[in-house]
PyMOL Python script that loads the backbone (N, CA, C, O; Angstrom):
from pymol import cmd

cmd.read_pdbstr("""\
ATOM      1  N   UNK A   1      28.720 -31.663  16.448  1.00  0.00           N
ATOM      2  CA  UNK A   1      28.049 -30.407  16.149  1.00  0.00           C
ATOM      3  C   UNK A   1      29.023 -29.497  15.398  1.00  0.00           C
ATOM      4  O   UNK A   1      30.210 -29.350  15.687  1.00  0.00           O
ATOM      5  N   UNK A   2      28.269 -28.819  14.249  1.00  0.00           N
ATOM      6  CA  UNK A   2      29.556 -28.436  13.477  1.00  0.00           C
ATOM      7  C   UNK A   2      29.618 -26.607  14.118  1.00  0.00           C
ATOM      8  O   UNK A   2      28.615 -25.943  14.379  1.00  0.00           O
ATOM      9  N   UNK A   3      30.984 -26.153  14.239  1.00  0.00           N
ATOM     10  CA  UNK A   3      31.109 -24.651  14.366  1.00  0.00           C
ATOM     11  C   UNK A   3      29.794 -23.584  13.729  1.00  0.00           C
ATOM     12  O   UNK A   3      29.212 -23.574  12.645  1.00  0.00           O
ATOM     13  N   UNK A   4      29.689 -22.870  14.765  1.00  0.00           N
ATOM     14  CA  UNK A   4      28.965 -21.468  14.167  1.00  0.00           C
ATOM     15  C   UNK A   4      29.831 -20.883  13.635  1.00  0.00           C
ATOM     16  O   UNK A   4      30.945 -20.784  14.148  1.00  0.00           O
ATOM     17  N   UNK A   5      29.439 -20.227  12.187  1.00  0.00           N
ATOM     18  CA  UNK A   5      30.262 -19.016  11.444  1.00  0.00           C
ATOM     19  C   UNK A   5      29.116 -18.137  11.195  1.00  0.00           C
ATOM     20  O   UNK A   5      28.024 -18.383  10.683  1.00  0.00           O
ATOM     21  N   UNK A   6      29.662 -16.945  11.721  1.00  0.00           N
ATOM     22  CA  UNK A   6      28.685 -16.007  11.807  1.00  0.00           C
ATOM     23  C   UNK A   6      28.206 -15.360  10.371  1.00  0.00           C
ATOM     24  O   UNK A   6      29.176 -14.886   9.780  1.00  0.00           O
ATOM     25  N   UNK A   7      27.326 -15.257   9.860  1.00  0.00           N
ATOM     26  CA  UNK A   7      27.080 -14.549   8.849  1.00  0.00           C
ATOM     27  C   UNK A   7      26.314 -15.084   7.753  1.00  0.00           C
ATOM     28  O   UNK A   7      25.619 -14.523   6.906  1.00  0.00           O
ATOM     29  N   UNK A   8      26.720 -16.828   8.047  1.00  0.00           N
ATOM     30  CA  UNK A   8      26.277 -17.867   7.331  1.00  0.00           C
ATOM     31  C   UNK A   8      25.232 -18.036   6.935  1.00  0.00           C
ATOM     32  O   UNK A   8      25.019 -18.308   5.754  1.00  0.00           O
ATOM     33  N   UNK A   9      24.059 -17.886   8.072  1.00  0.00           N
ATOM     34  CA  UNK A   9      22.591 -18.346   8.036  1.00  0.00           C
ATOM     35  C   UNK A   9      21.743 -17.337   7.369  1.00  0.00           C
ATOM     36  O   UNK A   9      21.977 -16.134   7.252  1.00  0.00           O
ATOM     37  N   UNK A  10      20.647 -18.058   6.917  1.00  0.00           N
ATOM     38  CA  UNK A  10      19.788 -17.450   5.844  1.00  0.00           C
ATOM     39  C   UNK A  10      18.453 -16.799   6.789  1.00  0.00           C
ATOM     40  O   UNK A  10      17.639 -17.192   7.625  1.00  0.00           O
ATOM     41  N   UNK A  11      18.764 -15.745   6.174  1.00  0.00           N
ATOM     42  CA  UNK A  11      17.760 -15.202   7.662  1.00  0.00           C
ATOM     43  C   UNK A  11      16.599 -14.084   7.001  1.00  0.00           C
ATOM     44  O   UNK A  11      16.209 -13.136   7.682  1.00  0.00           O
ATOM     45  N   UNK A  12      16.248 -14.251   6.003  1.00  0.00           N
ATOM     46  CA  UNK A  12      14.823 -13.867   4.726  1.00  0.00           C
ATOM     47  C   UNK A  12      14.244 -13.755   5.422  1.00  0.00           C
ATOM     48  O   UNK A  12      13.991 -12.620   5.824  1.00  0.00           O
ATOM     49  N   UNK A  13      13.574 -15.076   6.096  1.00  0.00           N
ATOM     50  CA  UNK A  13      11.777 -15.059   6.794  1.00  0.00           C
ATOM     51  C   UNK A  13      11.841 -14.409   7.982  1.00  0.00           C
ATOM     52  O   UNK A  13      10.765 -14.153   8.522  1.00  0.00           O
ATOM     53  N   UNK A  14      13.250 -13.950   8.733  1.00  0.00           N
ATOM     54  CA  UNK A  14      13.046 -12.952   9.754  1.00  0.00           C
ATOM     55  C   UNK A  14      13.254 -11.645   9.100  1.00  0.00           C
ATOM     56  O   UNK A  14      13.372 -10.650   9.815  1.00  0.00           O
ATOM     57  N   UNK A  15      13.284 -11.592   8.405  1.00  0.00           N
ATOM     58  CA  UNK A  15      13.646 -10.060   7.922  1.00  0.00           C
ATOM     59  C   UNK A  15      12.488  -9.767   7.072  1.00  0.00           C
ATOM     60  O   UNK A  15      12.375  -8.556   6.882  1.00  0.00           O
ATOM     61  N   UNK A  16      11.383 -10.646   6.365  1.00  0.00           N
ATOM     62  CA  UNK A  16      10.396 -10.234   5.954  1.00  0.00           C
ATOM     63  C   UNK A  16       9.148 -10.081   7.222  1.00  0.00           C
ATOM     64  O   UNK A  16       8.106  -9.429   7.163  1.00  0.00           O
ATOM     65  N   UNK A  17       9.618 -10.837   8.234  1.00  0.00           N
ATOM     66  CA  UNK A  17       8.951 -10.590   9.272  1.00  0.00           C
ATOM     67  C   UNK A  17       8.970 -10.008  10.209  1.00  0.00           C
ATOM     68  O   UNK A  17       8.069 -10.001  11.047  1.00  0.00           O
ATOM     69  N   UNK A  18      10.501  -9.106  10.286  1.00  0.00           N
ATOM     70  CA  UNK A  18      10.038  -7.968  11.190  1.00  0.00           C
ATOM     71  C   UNK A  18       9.572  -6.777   9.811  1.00  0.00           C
ATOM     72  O   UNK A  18       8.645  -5.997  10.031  1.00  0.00           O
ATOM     73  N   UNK A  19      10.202  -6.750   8.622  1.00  0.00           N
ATOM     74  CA  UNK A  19       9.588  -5.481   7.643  1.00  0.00           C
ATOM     75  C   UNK A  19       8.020  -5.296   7.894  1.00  0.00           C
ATOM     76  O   UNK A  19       7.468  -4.207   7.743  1.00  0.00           O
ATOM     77  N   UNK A  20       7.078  -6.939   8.457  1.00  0.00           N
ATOM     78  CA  UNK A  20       5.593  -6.881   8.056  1.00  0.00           C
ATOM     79  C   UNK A  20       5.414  -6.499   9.923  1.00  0.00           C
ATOM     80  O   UNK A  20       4.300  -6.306  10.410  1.00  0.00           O
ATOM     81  N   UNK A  21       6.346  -6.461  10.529  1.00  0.00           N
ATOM     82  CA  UNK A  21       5.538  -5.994  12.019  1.00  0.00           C
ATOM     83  C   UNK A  21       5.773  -4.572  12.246  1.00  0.00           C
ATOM     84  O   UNK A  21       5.030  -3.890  12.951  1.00  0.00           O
ATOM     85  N   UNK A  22       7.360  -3.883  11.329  1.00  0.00           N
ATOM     86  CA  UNK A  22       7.435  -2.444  11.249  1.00  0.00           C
ATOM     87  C   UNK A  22       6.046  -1.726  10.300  1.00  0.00           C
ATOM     88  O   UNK A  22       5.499  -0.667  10.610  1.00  0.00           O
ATOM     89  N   UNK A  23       5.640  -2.653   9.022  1.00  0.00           N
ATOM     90  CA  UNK A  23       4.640  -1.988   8.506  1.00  0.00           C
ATOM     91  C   UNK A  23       3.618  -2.049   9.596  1.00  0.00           C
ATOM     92  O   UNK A  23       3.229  -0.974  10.053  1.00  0.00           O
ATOM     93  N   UNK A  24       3.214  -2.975   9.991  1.00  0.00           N
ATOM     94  CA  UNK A  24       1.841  -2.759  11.015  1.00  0.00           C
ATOM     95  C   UNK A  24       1.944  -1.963  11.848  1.00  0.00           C
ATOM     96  O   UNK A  24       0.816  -1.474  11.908  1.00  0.00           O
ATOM     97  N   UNK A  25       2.591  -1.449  12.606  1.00  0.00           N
ATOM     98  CA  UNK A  25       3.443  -0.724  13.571  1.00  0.00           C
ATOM     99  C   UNK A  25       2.591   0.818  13.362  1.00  0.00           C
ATOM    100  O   UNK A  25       1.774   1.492  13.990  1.00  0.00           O
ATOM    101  N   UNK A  26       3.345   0.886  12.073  1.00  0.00           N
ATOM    102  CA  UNK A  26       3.034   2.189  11.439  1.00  0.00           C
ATOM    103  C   UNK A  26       1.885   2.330  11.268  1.00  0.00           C
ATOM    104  O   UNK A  26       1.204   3.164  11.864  1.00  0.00           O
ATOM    105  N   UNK A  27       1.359   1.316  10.190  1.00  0.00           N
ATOM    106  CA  UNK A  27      -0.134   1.870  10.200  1.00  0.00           C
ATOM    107  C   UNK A  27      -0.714   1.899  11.056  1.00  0.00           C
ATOM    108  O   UNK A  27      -1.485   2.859  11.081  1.00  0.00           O
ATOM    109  N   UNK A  28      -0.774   0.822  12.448  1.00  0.00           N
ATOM    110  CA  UNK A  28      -1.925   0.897  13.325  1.00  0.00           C
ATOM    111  C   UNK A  28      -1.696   2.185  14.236  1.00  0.00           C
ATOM    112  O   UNK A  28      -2.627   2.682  14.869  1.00  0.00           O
ATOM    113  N   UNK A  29      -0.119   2.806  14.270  1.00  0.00           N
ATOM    114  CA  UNK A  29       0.037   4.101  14.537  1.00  0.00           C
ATOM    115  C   UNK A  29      -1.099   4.830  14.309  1.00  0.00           C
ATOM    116  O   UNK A  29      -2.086   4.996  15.026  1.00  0.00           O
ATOM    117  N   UNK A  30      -0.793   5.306  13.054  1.00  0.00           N
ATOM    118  CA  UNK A  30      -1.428   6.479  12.263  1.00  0.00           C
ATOM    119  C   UNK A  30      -2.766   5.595  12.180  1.00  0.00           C
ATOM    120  O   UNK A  30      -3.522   6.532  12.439  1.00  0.00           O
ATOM    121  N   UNK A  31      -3.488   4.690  12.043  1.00  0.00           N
ATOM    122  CA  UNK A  31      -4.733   4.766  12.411  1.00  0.00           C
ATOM    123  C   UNK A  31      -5.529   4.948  13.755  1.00  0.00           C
ATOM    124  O   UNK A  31      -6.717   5.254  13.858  1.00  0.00           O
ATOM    125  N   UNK A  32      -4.345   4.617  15.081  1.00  0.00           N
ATOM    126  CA  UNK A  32      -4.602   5.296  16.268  1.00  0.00           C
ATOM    127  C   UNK A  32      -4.847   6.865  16.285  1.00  0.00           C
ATOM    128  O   UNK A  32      -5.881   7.425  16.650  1.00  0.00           O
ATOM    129  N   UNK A  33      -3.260   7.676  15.644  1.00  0.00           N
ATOM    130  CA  UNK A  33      -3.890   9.110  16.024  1.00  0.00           C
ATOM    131  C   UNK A  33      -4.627   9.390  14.990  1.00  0.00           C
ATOM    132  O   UNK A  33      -4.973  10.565  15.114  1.00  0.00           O
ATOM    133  N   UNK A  34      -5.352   8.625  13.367  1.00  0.00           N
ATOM    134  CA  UNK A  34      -6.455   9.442  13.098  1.00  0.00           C
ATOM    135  C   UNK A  34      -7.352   9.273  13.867  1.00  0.00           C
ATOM    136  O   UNK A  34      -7.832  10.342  14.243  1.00  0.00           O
ATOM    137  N   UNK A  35      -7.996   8.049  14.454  1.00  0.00           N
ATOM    138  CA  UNK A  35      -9.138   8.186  15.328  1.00  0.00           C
ATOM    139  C   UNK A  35      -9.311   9.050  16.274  1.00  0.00           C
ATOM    140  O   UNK A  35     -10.367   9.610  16.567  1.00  0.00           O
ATOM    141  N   UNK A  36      -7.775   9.232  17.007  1.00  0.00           N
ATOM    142  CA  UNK A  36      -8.063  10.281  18.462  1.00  0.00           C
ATOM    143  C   UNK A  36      -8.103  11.666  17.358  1.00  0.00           C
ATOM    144  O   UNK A  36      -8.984  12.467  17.669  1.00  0.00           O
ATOM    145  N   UNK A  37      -7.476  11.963  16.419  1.00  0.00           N
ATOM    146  CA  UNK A  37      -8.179  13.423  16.067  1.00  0.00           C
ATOM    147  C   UNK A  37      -9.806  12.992  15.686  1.00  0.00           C
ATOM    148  O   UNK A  37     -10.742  13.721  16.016  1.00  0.00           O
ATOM    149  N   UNK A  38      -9.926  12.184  15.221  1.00  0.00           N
ATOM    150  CA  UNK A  38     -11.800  12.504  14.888  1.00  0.00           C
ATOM    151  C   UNK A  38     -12.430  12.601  15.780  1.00  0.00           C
ATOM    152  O   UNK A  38     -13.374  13.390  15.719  1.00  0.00           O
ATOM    153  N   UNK A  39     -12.148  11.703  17.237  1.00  0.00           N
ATOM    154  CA  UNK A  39     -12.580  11.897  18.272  1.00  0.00           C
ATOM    155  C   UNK A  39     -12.524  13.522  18.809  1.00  0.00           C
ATOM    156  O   UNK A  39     -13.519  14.208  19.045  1.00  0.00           O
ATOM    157  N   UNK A  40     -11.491  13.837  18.905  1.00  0.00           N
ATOM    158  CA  UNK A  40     -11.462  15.495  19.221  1.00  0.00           C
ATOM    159  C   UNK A  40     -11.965  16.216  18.771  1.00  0.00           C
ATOM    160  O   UNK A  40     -12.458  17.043  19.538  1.00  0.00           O
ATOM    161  N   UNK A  41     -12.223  16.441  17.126  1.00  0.00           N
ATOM    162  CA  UNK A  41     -13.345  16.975  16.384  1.00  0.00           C
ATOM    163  C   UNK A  41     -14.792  16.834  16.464  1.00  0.00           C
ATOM    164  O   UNK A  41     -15.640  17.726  16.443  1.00  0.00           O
ATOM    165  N   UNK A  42     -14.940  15.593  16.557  1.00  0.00           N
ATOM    166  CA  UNK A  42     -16.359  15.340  16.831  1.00  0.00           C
ATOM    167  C   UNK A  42     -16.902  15.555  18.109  1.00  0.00           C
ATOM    168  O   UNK A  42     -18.107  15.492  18.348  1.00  0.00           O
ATOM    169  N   UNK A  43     -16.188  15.760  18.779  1.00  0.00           N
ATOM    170  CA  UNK A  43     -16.173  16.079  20.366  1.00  0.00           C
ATOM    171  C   UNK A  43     -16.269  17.695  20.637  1.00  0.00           C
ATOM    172  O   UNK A  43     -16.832  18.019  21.682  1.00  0.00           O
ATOM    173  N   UNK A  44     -15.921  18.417  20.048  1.00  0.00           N
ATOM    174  CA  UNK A  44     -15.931  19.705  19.472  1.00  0.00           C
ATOM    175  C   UNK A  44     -17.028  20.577  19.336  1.00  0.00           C
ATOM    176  O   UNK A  44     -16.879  21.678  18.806  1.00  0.00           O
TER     177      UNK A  44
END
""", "prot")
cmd.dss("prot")
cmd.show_as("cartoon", "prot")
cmd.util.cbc("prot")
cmd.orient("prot")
C-alpha cells in the first residue's frame, strides 16, 4: 500500500458537490421564509 501524501488527491466532484448542496441550502432557505411570509400575509 503506497503512503498517503496529503494534498495529492483530486477532490473536484466533492467540491462541486458540496457548492450544489450549499446552493440548495440557500434556496430552499429563502423559499422556506418566502412561504412563511405569504402565509402571514394571507393570514392577515
Amino acid at each position: 500500500m503506497a503512503k498517503h501524501k496529503h494534498g495529492e488527491m483530486d477532490i473536484t466532484a466533492q467540491e462541486k458537490t458540496f457548492d450544489a448542496f450549499i446552493r440548495f441550502t440557500k434556496w430552499g432557505t429563502a423559499l422556506v421564509i418566502g412561504v412563511l411570509i405569504f402565509l402571514a400575509l394571507a393570514n392577515a
